[in-house]
C-alpha positions as CSV (number, residue, x, y, z in Angstrom):
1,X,-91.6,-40.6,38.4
2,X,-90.5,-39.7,41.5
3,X,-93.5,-39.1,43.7
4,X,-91.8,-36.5,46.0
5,X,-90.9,-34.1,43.1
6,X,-94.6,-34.8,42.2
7,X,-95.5,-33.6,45.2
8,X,-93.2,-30.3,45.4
9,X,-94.3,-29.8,42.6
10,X,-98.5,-29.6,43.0
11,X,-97.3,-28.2,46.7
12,X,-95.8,-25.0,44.5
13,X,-98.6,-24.8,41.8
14,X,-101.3,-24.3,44.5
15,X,-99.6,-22.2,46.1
16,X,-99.1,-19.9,43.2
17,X,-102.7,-20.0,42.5
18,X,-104.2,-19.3,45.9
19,X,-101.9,-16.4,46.1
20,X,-102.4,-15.2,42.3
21,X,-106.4,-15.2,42.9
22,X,-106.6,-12.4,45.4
23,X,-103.9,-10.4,43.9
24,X,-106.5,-10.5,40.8
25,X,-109.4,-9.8,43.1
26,X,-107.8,-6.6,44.4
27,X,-106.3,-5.5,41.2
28,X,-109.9,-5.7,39.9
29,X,-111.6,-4.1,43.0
30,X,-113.6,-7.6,43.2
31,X,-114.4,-10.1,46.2
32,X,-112.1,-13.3,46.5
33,X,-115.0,-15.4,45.7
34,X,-116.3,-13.6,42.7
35,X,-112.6,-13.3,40.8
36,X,-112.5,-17.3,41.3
37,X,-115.9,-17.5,39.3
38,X,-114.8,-14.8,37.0
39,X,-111.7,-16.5,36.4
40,X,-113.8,-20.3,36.6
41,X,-115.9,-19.0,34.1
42,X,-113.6,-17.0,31.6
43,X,-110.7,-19.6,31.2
44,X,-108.5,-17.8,33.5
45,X,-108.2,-20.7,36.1
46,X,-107.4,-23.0,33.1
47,X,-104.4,-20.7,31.6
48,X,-103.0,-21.0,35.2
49,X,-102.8,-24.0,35.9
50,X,-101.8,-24.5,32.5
51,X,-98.6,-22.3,32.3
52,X,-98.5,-21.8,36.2
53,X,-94.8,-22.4,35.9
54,X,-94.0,-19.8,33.6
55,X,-96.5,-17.1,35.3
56,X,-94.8,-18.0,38.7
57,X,-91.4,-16.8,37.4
58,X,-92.5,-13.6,36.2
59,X,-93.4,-10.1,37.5
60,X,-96.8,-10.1,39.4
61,X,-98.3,-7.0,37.4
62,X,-97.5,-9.1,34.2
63,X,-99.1,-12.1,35.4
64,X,-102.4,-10.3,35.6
65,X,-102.6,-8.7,32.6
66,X,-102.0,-12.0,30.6
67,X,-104.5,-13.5,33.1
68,X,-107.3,-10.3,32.2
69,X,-106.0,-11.0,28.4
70,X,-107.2,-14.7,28.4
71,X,-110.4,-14.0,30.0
72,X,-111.0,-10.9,27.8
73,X,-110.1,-13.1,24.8
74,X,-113.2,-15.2,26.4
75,X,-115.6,-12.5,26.6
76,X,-115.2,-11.2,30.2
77,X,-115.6,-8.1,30.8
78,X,-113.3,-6.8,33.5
């Protein structure tokens, strides 16, 4: 495996989640901090980096509501 492409690659999935988180915090009216545990604790930090790719590509606005859907589907509450 080519270990630059590796590293493009985790260089563009953190990326996309350090800028997804806050876009959720202020969609939700929360702190930075708190929509990390919400999303820690609701299986929302798992979804992303499990289908960061596909999230990345699409609209912002749809990204968050599959993101509130999964932690929903997990018994959060926001």
């Amino acid at each position: 495996m080519n270990t630059a492409a590796l590293d493009k690659q985790t260089s563009d999935k953190v990326s996309f989640i350090a800028f997804i988180i806050p876009e959720f915090a202020a969609a939700y009216k929360m702190k930075i901090s708190d929509a990390y545990r919400y999303l820690k604790k609701y299986g929302g930090l798992d979804f992303l980096h499990k289908h960061w790719w596909a999230l990345h590509t699409d609209n912002k606005y749809y990204t968050l509501l599959d993101i509130y859907d999964i932690c929903r589907q997990n018994g959060g509450l926001r």
